[in-house]
VOBA-1610 file (N, C-alpha, C; in pm, whole numbers, padded with zeros to 5 digits, always signed):
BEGIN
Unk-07932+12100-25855Unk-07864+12175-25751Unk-07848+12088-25625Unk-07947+12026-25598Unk-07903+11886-25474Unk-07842+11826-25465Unk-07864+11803-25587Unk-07749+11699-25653Unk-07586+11709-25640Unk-07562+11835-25677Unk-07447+11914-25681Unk-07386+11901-25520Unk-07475+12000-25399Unk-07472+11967-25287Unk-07461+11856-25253Unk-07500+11735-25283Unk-07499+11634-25208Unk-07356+11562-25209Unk-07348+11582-25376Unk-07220+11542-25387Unk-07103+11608-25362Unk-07072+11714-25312Unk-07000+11801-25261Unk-06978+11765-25122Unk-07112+11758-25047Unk-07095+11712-24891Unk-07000+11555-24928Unk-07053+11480-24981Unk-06975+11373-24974Unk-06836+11310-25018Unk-06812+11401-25109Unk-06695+11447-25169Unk-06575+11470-25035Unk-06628+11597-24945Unk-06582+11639-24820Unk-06562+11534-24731Unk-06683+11465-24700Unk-06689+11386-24623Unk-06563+11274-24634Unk-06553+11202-24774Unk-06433+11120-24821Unk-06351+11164-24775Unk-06268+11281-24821Unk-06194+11352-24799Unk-06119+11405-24648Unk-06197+11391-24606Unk-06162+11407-24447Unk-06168+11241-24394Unk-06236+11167-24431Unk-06233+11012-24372Unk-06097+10978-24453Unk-06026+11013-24537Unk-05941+10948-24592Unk-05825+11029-24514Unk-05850+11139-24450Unk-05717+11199-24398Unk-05661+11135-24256Unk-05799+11070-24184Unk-05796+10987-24064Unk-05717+10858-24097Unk-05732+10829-24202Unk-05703+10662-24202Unk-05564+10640-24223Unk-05490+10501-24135Unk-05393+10497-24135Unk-05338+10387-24230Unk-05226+10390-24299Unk-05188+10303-24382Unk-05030+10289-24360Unk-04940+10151-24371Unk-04813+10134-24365Unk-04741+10248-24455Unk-04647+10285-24436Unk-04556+10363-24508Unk-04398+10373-24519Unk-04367+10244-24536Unk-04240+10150-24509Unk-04255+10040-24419Unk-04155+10020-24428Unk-04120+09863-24339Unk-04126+09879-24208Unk-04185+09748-24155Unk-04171+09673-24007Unk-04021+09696-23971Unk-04017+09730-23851Unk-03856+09724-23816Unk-03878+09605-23665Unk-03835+09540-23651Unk-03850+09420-23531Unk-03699+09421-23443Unk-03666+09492-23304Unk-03533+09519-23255Unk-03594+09376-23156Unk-03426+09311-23089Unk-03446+09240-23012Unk-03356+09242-22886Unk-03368+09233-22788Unk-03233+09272-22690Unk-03238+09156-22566Unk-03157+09054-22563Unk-03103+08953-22497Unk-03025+08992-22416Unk-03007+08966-22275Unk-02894+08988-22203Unk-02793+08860-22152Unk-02705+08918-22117Unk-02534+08830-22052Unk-02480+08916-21951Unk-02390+08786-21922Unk-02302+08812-21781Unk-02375+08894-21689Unk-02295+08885-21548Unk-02382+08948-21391Unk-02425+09072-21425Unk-02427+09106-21524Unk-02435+09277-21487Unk-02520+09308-21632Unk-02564+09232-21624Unk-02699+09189-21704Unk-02675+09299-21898Unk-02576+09258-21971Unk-02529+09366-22059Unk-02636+09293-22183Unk-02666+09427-22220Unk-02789+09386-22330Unk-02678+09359-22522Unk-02728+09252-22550Unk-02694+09245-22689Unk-02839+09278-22738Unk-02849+09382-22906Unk-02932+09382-22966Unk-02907+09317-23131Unk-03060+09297-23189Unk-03023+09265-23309Unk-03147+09257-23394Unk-03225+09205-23503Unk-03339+09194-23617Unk-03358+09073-23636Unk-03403+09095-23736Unk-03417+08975-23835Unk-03450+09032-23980Unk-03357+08927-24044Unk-03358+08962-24226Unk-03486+08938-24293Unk-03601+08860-24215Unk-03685+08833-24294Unk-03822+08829-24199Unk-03883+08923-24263Unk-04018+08982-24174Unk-04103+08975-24288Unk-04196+08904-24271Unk-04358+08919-24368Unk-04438+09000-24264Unk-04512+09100-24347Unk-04634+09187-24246Unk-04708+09171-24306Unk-04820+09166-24267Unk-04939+09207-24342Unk-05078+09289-24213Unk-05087+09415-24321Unk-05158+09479-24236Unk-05260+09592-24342Unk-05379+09608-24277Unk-05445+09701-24349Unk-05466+09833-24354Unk-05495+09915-24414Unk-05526+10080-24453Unk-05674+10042-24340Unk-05735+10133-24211Unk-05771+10113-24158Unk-05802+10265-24169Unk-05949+10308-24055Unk-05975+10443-24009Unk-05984+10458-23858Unk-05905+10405-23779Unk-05911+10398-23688Unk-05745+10331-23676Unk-05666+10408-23530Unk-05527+10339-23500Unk-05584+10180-23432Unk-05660+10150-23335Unk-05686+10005-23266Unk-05690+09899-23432Unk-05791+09964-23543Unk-05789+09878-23610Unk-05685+09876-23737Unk-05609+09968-23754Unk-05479+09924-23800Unk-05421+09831-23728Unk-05390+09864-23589Unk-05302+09815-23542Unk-05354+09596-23510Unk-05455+09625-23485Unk-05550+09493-23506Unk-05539+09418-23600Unk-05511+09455-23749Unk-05520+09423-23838Unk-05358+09346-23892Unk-05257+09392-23805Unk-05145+09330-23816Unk-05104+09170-23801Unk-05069+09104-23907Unk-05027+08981-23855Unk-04846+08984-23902Unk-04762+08934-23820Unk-04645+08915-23883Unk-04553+08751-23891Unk-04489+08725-23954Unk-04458+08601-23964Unk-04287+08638-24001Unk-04209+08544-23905Unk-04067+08632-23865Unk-04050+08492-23881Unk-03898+08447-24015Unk-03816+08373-24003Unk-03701+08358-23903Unk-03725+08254-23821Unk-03598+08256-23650Unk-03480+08290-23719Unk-03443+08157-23801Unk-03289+08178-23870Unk-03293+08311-23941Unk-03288+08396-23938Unk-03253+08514-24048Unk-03244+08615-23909Unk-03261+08556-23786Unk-03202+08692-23697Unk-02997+08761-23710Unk-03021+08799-23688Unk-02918+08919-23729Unk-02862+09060-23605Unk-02729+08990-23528Unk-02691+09070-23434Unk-02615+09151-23488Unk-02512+09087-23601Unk-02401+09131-23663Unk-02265+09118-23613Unk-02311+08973-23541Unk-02180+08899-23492Unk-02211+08778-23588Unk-02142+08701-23676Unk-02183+08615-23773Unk-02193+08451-23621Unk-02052+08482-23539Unk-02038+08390-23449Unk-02192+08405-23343Unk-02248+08511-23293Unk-02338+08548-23205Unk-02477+08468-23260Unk-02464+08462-23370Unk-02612+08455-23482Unk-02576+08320-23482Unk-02477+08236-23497Unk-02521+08106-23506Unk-02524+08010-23371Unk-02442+08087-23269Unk-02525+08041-23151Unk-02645+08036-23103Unk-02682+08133-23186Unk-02847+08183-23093Unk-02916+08054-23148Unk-02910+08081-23312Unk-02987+07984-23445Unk-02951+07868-23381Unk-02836+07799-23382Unk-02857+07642-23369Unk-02852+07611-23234Unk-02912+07681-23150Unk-02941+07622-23018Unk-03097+07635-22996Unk-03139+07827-22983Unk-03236+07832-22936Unk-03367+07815-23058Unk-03295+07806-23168Unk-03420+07808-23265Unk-03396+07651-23369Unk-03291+07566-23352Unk-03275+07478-23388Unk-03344+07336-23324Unk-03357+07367-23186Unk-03336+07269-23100Unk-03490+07247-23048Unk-03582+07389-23116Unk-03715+07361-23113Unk-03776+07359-23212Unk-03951+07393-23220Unk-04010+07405-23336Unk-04016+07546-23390Unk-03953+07624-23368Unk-03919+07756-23403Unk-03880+07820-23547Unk-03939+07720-23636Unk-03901+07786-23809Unk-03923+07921-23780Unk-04062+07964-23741Unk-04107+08093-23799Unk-04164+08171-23587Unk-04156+08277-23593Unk-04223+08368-23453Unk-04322+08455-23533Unk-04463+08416-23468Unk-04577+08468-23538Unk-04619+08541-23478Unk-04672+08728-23484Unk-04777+08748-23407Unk-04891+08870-23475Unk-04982+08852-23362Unk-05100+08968-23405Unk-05094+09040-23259Unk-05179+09155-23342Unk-05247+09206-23204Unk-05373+09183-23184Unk-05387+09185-23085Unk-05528+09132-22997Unk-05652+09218-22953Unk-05538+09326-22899Unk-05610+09481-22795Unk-05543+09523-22764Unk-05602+09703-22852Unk-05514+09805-22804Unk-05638+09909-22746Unk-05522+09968-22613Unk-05608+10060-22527Unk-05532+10243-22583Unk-05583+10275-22664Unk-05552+10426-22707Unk-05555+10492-22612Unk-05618+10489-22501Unk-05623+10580-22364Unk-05487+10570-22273Unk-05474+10473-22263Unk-05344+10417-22153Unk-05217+10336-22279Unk-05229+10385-22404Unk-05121+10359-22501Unk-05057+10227-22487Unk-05144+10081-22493Unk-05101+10009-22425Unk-05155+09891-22543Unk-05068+09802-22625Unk-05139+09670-22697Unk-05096+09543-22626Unk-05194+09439-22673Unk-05151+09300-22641Unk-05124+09203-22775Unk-04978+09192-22795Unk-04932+09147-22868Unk-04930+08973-22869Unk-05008+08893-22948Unk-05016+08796-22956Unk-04895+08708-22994Unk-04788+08641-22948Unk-04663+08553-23011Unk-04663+08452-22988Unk-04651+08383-23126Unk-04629+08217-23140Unk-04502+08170-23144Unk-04458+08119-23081Unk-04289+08015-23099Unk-04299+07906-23062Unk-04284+07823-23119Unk-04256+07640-23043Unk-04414+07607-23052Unk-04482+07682-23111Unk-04655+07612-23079Unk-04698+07653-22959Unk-04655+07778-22869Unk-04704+07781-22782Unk-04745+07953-22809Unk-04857+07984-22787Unk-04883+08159-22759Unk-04866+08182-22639Unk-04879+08318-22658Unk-04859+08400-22512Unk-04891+08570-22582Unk-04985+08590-22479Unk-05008+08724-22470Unk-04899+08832-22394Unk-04866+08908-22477Unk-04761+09003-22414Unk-04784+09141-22432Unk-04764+09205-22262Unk-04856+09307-22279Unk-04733+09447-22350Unk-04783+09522-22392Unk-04649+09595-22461Unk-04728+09809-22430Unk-04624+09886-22413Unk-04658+10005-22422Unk-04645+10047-22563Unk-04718+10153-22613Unk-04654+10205-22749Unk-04651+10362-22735Unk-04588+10390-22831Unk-04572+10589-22851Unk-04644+10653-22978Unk-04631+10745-22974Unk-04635+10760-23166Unk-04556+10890-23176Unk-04448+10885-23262Unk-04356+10985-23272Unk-04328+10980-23403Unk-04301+11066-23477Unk-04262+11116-23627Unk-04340+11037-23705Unk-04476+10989-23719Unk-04482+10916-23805Unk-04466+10750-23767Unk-04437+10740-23674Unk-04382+10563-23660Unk-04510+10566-23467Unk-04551+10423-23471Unk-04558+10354-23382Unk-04473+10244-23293Unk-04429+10313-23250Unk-04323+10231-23145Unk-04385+10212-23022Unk-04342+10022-23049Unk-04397+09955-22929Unk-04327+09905-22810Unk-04266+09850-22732Unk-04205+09800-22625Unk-04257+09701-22536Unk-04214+09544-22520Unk-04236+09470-22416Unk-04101+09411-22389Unk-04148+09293-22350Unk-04071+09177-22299Unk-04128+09027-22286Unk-04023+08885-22372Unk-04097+08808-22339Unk-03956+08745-22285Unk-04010+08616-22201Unk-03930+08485-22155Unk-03950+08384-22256Unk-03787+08364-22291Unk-03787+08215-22371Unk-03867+08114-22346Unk-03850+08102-22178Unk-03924+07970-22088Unk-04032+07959-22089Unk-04155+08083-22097Unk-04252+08058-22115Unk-04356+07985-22268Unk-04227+07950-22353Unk-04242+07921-22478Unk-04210+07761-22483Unk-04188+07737-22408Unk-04167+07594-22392Unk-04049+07537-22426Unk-03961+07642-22423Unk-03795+07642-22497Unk-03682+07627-22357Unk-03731+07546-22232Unk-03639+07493-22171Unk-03479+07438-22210Unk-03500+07321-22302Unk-03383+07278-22356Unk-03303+07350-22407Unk-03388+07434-22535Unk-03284+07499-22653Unk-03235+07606-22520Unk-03273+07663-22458Unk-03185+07789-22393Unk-03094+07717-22285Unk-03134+07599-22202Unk-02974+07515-22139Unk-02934+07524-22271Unk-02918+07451-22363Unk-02818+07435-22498Unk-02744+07551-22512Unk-02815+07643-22513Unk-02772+07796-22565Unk-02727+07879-22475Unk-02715+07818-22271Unk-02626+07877-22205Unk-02526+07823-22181Unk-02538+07700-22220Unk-02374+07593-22173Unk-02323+07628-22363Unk-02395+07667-22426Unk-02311+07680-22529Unk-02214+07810-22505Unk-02284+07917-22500Unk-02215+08010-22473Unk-02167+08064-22316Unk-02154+07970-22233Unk-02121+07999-22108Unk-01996+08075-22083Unk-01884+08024-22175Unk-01757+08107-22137Unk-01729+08248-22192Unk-01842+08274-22330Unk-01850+08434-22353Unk-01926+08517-22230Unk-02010+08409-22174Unk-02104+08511-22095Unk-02033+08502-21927Unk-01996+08472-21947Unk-01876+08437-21779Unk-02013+08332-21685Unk-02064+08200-21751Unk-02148+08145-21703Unk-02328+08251-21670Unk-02314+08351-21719Unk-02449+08439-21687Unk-02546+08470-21811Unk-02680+08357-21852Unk-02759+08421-21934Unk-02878+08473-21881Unk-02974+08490-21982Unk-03070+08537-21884Unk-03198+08526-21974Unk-03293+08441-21937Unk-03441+08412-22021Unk-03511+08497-22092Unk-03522+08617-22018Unk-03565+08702-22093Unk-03504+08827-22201Unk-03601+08821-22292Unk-03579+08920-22394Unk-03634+09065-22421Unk-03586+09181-22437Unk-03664+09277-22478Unk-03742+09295-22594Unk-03837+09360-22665Unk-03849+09334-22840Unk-03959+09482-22843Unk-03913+09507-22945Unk-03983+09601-23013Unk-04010+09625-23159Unk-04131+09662-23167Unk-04157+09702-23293Unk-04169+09861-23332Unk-04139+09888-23459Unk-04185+09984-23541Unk-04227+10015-23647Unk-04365+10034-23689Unk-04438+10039-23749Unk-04460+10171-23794Unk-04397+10212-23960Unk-04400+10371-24018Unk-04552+10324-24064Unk-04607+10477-24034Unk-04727+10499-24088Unk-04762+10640-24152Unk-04877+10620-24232Unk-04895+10780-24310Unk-05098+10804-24292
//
């Protein structure tokens, strides 16, 4: 009869620890938003090729902790075929930019807030990002600067390249977000 009980409590116990825990439930979605000309107009766009890797966790900090991603540059994707190979053979050609790597570092569940770790050109940078949680998905929001990546050149390259679409106006920084479905 203890026996029975015991295994019943723990049975429960599983059972409710398994209802906490979070696990992927589709794909990474990775948005990116660059701006042009004076009046600062946002282009958005992806990338075709996202590796994630992340774990079934009981806790959101350590899901979300547990994320590493590894983003092929060339496979971004505005859905201008002309837009995409400016970006590619300037700003991701012209450095060491095969792949944009990141993790997270620390997330504050109180103030909904992670620090997203990103590698480009060999250089990291901590970027601080807000997140939500709505339907099922974690949606995150920051911003980084090309420049702080050590990508001086490739972005001159990539504003005198495209200077006459942008009426001479680019602009270093980028928006980026992630979304992360979960169950």
């Amino acid at each position: 009869m203890k026996k029975r009980i015991l295994l019943s409590i723990l049975v429960t116990f599983g059972l409710i620890s398994s209802l906490n825990a979070y696990e992927l439930n589709g794909n990474l979605a990775v948005k990116w938003t660059g701006f042009k000309l004076a009046s600062k107009v946002g282009v958005s766009g992806t990338f075709n090729k996202i590796d994630l890797e992340i774990t079934k966790s009981e806790t959101l900090t350590e899901f979300l902790k547990s994320a590493k991603v590894k983003i092929e540059s060339k496979s971004l994707e505005s859905k201008d075929p002309v837009r995409n190979l400016n970006i590619t053979s300037t700003l991701f050609s012209l450095a060491n930019t095969e792949f944009i790597k990141g993790s997270i570092s620390s997330v504050d569940e109180i103030n909904k807030t992670l620090a997203l770790d990103v590698t480009m050109n060999k250089v990291t940078k901590i970027i601080p990002m807000s997140y939500e949680i709505e339907n099922g998905n974690i949606i995150a929001k920051g911003s980084i600067d090309i420049l702080d990546f050590d990508m001086k050149s490739s972005y001159l390259a990539f504003t005198q390249k495209c200077s006459t679409l942008h009426e001479n106006k680019s602009y270093s920084d980028v928006n980026i977000e992630f979304t992360i479905p979960f169950k």
